[in-house]
C-alpha positions as CSV (number, residue, x, y, z in Angstrom):
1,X,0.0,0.0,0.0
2,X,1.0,3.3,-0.7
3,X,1.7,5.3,2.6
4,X,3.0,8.4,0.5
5,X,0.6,11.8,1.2
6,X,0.2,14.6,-1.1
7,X,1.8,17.6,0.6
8,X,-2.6,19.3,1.5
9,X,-3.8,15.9,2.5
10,X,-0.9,15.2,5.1
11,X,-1.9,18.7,6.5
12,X,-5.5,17.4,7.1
13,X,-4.6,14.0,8.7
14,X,-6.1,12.2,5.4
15,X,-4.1,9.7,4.1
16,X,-4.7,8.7,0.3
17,X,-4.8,4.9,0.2
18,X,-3.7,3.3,-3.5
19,X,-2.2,-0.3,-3.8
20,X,0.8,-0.9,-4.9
21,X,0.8,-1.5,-8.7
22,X,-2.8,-0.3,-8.9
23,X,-3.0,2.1,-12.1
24,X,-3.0,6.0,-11.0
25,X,-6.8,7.2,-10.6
26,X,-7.5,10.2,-12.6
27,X,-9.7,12.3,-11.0
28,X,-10.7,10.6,-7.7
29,X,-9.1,8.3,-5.1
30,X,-9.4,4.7,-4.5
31,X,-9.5,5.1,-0.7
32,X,-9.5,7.8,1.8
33,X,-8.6,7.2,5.6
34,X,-8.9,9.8,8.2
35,X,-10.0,10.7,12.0
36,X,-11.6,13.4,13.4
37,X,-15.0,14.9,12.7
38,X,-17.8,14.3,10.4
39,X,-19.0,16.5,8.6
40,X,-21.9,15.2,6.0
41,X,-24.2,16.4,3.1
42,X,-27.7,15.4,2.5
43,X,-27.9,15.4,-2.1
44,X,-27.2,18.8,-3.3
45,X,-28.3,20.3,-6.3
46,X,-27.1,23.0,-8.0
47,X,-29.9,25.7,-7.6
48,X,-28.8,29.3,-6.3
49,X,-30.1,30.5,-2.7
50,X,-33.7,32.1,-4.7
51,X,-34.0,27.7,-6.2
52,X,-33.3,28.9,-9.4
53,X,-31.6,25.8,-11.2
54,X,-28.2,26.9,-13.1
55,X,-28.4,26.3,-16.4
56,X,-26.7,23.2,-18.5
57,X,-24.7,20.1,-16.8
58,X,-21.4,21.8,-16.2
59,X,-23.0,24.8,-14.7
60,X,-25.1,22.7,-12.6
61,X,-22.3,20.5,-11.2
62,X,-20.3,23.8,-10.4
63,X,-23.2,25.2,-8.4
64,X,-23.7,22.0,-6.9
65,X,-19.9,21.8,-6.0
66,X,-20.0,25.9,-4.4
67,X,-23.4,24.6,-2.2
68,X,-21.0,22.1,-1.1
69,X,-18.0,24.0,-0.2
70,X,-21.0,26.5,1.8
71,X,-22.3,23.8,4.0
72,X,-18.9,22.7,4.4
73,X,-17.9,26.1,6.0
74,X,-21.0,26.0,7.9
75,X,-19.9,22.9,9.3
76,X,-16.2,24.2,9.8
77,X,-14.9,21.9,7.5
78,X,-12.7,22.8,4.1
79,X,-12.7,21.1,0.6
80,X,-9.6,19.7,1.6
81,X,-11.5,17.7,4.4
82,X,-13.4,15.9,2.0
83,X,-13.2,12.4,1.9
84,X,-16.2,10.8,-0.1
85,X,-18.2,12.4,-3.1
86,X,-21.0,10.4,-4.3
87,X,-22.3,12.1,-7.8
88,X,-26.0,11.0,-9.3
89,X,-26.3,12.0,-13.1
90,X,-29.7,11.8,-14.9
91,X,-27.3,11.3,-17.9
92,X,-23.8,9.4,-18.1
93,X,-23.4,10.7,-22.0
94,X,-23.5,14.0,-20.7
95,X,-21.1,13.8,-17.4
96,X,-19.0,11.5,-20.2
97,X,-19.0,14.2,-23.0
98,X,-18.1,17.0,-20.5
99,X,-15.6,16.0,-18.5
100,X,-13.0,18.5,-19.7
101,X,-15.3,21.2,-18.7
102,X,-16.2,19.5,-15.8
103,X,-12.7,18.6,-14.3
104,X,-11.9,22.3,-15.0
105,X,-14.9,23.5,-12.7
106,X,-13.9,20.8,-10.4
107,X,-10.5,22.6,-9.5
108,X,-11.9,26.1,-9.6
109,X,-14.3,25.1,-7.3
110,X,-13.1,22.5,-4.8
111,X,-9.3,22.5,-6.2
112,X,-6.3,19.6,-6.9
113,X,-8.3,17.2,-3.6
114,X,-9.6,14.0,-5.1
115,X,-11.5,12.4,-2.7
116,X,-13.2,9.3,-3.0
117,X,-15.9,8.9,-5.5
118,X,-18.6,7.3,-6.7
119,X,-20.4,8.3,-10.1
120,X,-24.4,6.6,-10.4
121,X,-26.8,6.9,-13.3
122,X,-30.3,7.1,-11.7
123,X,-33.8,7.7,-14.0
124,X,-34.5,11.0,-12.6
125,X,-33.8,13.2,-9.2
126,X,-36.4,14.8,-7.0
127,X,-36.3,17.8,-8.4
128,X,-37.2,17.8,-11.9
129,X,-34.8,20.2,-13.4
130,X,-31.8,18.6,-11.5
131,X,-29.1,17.1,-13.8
132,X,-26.6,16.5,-10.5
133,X,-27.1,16.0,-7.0
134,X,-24.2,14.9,-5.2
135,X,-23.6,13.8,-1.4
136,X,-20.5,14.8,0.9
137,X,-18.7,13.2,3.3
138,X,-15.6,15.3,5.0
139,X,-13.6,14.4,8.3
140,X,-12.3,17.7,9.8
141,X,-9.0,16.5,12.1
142,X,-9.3,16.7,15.6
């Protein structure tokens, strides 16, 4: 197992955990382990404060990805605390066909962290005009 930390997880107590000889995740992380405390996130969507959905994928994810990084901050956690992300799509074509666009939001947003993830098609989301909703897990050391 890989015990090596990137320099901004070792300040957070999270350790990155990648097999030896497993190929390099792009993107995400195989495995996250951490103490301290939870901080969690019911599914966000990426509406505004007034519920006004952004509009188009990318733009969605990014607002869903700044309501994260708010209730993070509510919860005195960081983006760098993150340790899980799990992302529901209405459409895998369209996560797949904008991933560019959507790794560059990604970093703008919550930065170079790649926490665990999980990426689910599902037939539709609570809220109609949803394209994303994604769930947080961070672990703010003690």
């Amino acid at each position: 197992m890989n015990t090596m930390r990137k320099p901004e997880a070792a300040a957070t107590g999270l350790r990155v955990l990648q097999p030896s000889g497993w190929p390099q995740p792009k993107g995400y992380a195989n495995g996250i382990t951490a103490e301290g405390r939870l901080v969690v996130t019911g599914g966000v969507v990426g509406w505004d404060v007034a519920g006004r959905f952004a509009d188009g994928f990318v733009a969605q994810v990014r607002q869903t990805l700044e309501n994260i990084v708010a209730i993070l901050a509510e919860g005195g956690a960081r983006p760098d605390h993150l340790v899980r992300l799990t992302w529901y799509v209405v459409d895998m074509d369209e996560y797949v066909a904008n991933l560019k666009a959507l790794g560059k939001a990604y970093r703008e947003v919550v930065g170079t962290h790649y926490p665990s993830m999980a990426l689910v098609q599902v037939v539709r989301l609570v809220e109609p005009s949803a394209r994303v909703e994604i769930e947080a897990t961070a672990v703010v050391p003690r």
